[in-house]
C-alpha positions in Angstrom: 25.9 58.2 92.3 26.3 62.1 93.3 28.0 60.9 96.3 30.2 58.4 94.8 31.3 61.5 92.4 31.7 63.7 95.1 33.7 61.5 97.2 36.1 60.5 94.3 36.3 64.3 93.8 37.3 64.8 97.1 39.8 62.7 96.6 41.4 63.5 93.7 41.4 67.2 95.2 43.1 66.0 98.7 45.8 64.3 96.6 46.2 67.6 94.5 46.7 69.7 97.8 49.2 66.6 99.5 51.1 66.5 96.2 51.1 70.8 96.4 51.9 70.8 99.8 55.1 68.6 99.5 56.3 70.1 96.2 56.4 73.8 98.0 58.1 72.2 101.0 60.6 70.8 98.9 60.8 73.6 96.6 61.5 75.6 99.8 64.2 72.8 101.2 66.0 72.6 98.2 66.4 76.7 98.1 67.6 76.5 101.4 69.9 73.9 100.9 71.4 75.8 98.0 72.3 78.7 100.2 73.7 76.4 103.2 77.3 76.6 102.7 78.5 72.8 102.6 81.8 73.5 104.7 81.4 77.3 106.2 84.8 76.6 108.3 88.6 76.2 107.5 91.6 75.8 109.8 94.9 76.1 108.0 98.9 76.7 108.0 101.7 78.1 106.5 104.4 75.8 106.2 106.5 78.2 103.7 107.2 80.5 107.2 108.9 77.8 108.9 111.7 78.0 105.7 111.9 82.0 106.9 115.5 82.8 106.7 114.9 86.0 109.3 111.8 85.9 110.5 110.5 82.3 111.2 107.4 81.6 112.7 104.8 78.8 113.1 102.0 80.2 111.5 97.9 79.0 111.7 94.3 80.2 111.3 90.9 80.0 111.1 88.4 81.0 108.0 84.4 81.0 108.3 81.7 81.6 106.1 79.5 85.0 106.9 77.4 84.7 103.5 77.8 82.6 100.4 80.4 84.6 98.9 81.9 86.2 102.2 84.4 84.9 104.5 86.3 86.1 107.9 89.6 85.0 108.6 92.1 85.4 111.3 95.7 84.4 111.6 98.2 84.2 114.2 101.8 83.3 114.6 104.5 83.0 116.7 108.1 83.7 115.9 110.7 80.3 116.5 114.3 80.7 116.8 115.3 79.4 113.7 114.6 78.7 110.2 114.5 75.0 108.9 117.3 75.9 107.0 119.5 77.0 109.4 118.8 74.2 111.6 119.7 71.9 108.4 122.5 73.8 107.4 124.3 74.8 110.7 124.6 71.5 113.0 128.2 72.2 113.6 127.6 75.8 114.4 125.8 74.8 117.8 122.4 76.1 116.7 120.5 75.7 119.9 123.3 78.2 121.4 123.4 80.8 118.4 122.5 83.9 119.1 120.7 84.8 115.7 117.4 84.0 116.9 114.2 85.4 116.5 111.1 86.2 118.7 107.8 88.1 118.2 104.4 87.4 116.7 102.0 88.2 113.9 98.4 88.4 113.7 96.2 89.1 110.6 92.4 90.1 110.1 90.7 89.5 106.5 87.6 89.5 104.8 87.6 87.6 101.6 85.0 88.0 98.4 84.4 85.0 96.3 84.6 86.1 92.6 85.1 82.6 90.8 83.8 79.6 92.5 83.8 76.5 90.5 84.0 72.7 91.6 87.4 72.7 92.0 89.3 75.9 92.9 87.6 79.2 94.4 89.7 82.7 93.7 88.9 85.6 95.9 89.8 89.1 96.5 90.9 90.2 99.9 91.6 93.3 102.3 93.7 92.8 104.9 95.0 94.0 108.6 98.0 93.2 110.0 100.4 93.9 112.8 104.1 92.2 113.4 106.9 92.6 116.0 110.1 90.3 115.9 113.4 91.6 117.9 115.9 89.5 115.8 120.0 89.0 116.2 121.4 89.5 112.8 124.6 90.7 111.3 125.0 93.5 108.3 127.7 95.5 106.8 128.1 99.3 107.8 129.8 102.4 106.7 132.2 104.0 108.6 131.1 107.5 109.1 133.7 108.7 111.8 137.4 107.3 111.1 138.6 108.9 114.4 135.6 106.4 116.4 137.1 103.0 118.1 134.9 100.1 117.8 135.5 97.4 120.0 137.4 94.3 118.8 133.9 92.6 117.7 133.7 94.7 115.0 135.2 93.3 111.6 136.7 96.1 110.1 137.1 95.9 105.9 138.0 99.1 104.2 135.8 101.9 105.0 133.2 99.5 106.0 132.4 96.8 108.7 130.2 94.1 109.9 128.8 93.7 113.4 126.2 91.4 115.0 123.0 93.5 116.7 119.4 93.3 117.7 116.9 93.9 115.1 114.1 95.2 116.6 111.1 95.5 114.1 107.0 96.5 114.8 105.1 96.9 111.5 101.5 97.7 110.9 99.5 98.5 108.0 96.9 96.7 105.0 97.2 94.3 102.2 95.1 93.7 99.3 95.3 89.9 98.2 94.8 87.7 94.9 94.1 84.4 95.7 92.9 81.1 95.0 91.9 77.9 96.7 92.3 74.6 95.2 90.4 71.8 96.7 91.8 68.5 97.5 88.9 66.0 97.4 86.5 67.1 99.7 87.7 68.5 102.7 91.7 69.5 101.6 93.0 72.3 100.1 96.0 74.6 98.9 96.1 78.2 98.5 98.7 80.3 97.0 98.4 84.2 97.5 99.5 87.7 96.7 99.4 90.9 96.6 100.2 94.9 97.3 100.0 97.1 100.4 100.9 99.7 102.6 102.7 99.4 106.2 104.1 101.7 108.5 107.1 100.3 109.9 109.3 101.5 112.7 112.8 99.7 113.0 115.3 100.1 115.8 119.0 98.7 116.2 120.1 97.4 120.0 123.6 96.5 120.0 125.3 99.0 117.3 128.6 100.6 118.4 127.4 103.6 116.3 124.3 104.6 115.5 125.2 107.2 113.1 126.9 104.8 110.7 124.7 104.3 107.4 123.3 100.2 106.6 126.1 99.3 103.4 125.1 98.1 100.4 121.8 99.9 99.3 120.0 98.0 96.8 122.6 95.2 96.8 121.7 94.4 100.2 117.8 93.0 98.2 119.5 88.9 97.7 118.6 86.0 99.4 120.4 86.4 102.6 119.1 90.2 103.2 115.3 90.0 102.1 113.2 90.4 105.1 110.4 88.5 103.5 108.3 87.2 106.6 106.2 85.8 103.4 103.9 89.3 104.0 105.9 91.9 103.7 108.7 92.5 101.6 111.2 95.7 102.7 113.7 96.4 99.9 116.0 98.6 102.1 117.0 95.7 104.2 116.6 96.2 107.9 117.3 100.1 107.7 116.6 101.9 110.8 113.7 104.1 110.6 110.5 105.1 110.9 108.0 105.8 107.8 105.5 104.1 105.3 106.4 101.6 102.9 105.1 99.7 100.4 104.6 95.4 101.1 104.4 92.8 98.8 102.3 89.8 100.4 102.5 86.2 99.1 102.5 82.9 101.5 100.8 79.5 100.3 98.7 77.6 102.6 97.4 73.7 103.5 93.8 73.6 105.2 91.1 71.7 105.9 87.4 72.5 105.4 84.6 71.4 107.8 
């Protein structure tokens, strides 16, 4: 009897310590399962830059999780000739010989901070790095300065003013800090729209110009659709002004990725 007692209490007390043993290793899975990120890495693009009326570019990069709200990103792009819309708009112009063509690069570094994640959208805040360079061929209106001065007979000459084709040659540096959100598309898709304020230096130099000493027309009229130099991370009021000095950026883009 004692020993059929003891051996039914031995067990009950082995399946006590089985049932203990696999409850803590669960307990222990399912904690670190809840801290594994499900899809740590993202690849993305920005197909908005590829609409870029001055600075076009093809435009990519790569995101990974560092901790559960933390995340590294770096982006690259390189600057293409043309815009989509001029290559819709200007078939009879001979785009692939027009000489407004761009060519450069851009390359981002950013740490993002999850502060809303729910099921089907995450919005972060963001710092962010960058450095551009894109010597572009452009054309702007100037003011005459010196009426005795003979420009050649590429110059168009209107009043006290004139327009001229030149290089653009452009090198900006400086940090954004970013609003953003990521909406998921099933599982693995999403889109994010961004934006933003910042601070760049930017140093801007004119190749070409007959004379340098002849003021950028228009002021604040030259801010419309034709004369924003929105390279969808920076946008420069005074349009393509040549100089050298900080000023302020407004960064926006929206981007297509996919998680894995």
């Amino acid at each position: 009897m004692n020993r059929f007692l003891f051996s039914g209490f031995l067990l009950i007390g082995l399946n006590f310590y089985s049932y203990g043993q696999v409850k803590i290793d669960t307990d222990e899975y399912n904690a670190k399962r809840s801290d594994k990120i499900e899809k740590p890495n993202t690849i993305f693009f920005a197909p908005l830059n590829f609409f870029d009326f001055q600075n076009p570019s093809f435009q990519m990069g790569y995101e990974r999780f560092v901790a559960k709200k933390w995340t590294l990103q770096f982006e690259s792009a390189i600057m293409i000739p043309h815009s989509i819309f001029q290559y819709i708009t200007d078939w009879t112009e001979g785009i692939t010989d027009c000489h407004y063509t761009n060519k450069g690069f851009r390359v981002k570094l950013s740490a993002k901070y999850i502060i809303m994640n729910k099921k089907i959208f995450k919005m972060y805040i963001s710092p962010e790095l960058f450095y551009y360079k894109n010597k572009s061929g452009i054309a702007r209106w100037f003011l005459i300065s010196d009426p005795t001065f003979e420009y050649s007979f590429e110059v168009t000459k209107w009043g006290d003013s004139y327009y001229q084709f030149f290089y653009n040659d452009e090198e900006k540096m400086g940090v954004n800090f970013k609003v953003g959100i990521k909406i998921l598309l099933g599982k693995s898709f999403f889109v994010e729209p961004h934006l933003g304020l910042g601070l760049a230096h930017r140093n801007v130099v004119h190749i070409g110009r007959e004379n340098l000493n002849d003021k950028l027309g228009g002021g604040l009229s030259s801010f419309n659709i034709d004369g924003i130099n929105h390279d969808y991370s920076s946008l420069w009021i005074f349009d393509k002004a040549m100089h050298n000095k900080w000023v302020p950026t407004l960064p926006f883009n929206f981007k297509v990725g996919f998680r894995f």
